[in-house]
N, C-alpha and C positions, 0 to 999 in steps of 0.2 A: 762775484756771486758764487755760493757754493756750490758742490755739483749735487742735483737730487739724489738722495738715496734708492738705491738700485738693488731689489733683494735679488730680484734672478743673479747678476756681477756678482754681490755679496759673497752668495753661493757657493759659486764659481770659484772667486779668488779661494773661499775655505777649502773646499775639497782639492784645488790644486794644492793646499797647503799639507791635507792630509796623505796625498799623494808621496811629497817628500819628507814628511813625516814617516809614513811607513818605508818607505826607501831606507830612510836611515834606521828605524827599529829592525827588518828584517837584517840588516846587515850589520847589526849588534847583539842580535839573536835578543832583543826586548819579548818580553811574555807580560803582553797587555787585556786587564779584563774591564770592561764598562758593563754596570750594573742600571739597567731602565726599570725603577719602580714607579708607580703612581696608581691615579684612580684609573676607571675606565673612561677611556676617551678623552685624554690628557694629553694623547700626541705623542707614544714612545713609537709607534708604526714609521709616521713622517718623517720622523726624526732619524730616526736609527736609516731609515732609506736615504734619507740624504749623505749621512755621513758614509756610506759604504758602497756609495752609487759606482767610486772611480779606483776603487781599492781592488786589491788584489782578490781572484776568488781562491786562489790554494792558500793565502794565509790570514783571510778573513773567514770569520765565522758571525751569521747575527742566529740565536739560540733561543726557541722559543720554545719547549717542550709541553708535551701536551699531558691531562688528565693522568695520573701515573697509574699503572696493571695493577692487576693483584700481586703477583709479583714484587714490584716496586715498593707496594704499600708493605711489606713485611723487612723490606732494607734497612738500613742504615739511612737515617733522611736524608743526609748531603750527599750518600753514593750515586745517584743518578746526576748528579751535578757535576761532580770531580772530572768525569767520562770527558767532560766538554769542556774542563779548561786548557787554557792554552800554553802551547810549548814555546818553546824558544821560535821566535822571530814571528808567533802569532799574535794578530788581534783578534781577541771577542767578546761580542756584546750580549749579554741576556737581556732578551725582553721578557721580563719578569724572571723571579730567580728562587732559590731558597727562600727569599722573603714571603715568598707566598703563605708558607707557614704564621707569619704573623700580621696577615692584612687578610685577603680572602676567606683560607681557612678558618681564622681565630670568628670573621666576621658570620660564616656561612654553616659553623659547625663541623668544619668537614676535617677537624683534629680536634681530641682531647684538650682540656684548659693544662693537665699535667703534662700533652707534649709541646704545647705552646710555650710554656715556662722553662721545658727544658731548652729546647730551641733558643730564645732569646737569653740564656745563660748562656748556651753553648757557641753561637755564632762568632761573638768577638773572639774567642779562643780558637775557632776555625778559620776566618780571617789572620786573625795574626799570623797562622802556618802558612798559610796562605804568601801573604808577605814578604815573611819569613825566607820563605821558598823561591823569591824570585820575583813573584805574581806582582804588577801594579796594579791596581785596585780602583778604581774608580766609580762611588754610587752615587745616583741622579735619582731622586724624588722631583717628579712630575707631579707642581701644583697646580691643581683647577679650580676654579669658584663652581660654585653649584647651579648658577645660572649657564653658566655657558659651558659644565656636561650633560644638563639636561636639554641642552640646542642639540648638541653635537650625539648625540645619543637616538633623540629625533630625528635628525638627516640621517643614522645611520637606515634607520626603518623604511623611509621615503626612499631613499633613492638605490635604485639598485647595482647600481657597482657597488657601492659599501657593503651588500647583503651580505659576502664571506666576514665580515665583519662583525657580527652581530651574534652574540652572545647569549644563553639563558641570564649570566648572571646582570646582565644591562639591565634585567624589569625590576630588580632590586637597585640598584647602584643608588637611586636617587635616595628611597623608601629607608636606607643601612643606611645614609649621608653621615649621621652622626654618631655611628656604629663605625665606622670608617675613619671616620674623626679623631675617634677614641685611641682606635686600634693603629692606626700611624703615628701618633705622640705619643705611646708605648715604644713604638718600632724605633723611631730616631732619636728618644732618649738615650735608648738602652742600648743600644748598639753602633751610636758614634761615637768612634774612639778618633785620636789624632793620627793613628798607621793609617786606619779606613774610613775618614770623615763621610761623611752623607751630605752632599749640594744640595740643595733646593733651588729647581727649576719654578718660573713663572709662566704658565701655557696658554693664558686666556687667548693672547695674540701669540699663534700658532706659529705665523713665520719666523717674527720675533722670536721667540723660544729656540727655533731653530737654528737659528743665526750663532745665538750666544752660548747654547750648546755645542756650538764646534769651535767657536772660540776657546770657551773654559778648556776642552779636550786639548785643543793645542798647547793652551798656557801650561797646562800641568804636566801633558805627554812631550810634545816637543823638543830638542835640544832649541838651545836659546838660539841659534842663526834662525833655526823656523819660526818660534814662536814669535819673536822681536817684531816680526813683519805683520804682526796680527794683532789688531785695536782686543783690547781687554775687554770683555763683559760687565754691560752695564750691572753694578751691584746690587741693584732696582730689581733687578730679574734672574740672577744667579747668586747666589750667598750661602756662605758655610752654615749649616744647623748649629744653632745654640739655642739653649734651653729658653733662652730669653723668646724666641721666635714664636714660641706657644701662646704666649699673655701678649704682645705686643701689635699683633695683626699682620706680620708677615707671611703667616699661612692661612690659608682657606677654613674656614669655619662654616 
């Protein structure tokens, strides 16, 4: 008989994997970046703490910037961002990133439709420098169905550990659903390229997602002695963005 699946093991085995995973990136001088986009309450929190639970803290970074200054808002849009990529032998993960520009902002007002437009020409071009430069690249869209970010959005309210959690912009999240909709099938048309593809995560079952979110990372990051040791992600729940994905029900509507 087989043996039950075991998420806490699961886990485990993954983050020992990323362990020698980063062992060997640091001592290759690897300059690794993961990008965590999604809706609110989609799981990039969970997620990103699992993966960097057992990792190094001088050459991990998880990057989550806040509301930008007056200041900021007169920059260069990606210069608050550049600050925080990473150098040789670093990992880091943005939760949330530049994309803000064309998911939040586009959806909330809180940029121009003219700097929207420049943004989403401009990214793939920034990326590729990016690249170009060293940079691995890795972006993860975090999908949720509308049922179960309006649960989880709920518990954040009820229960009070979550309270740091808990956002203005969550009393809208449900109310913009298709405002959001719009504005992310803009986003991964226009800006998956084949240097910087965009994954598509499945989040409803949380753990799940979690699991095969450090698989995918493995399979892509890894040298092949690491990766080889690690069951591939189901394609049910991790799969490269193609246009097809829009019309066919692979994403959330």
């Amino acid at each position: 008989m087989a043996k039950p699946y075991d998420y806490d093991e699961e886990i485990v085995t993954l983050q020992k994997a990323l362990v020698r995973f980063q062992q060997h990136a640091i001592a290759a001088g690897e300059k690794d970046l993961v990008i965590f986009e999604g809706r609110d309450a989609a799981g990039k929190d969970g997620s990103i703490k699992r993966i960097i639970q057992h990792l190094s803290n001088r050459a991990t970074r998880a990057v989550a910037l806040p509301k930008p200054s007056d200041r900021q808002q007169t920059e260069w849009y990606f210069q608050r961002y550049t600050h925080h990529l990473p150098a040789a032998g670093e990992f880091v993960i943005f939760n949330r990133s530049w994309y803000n520009r064309a998911g939040v902002e586009r959806v909330m007002g809180f940029s121009t439709p003219e700097e929207q437009e420049t943004f989403l020409d401009d990214v793939p071009v920034f990326e590729r420098m990016l690249a170009d430069g060293g940079i691995q690249i890795i972006k993860l869209w975090l999908d949720i169905s509308r049922k179960e970010q309006g649960e989880r959005l709920d518990a954040r309210r009820t229960d009070p550990l979550k309270a740091l959690k808990v956002s203005p912009l969550d009393a809208v999240a449900q109310d913009k659903w298709d405002d959001y909709s719009k504005a992310r099938d803009e986003m991964l048309t226009r800006t998956h390229s084949a240097q910087t593809p965009w994954v598509v995560v499945h989040t409803d079952k949380k753990k799940l997602a979690r699991v095969h979110i450090m698989r995918h990372l493995l399979k892509v990051l890894a040298p092949a002695k690491i990766a080889k040791t690690v069951s591939p992600p189901d394609p049910d729940i991790v799969f490269e963005f193609d246009v097809a994905a829009l019309s066919d029900g692979r994403l959330e509507r």
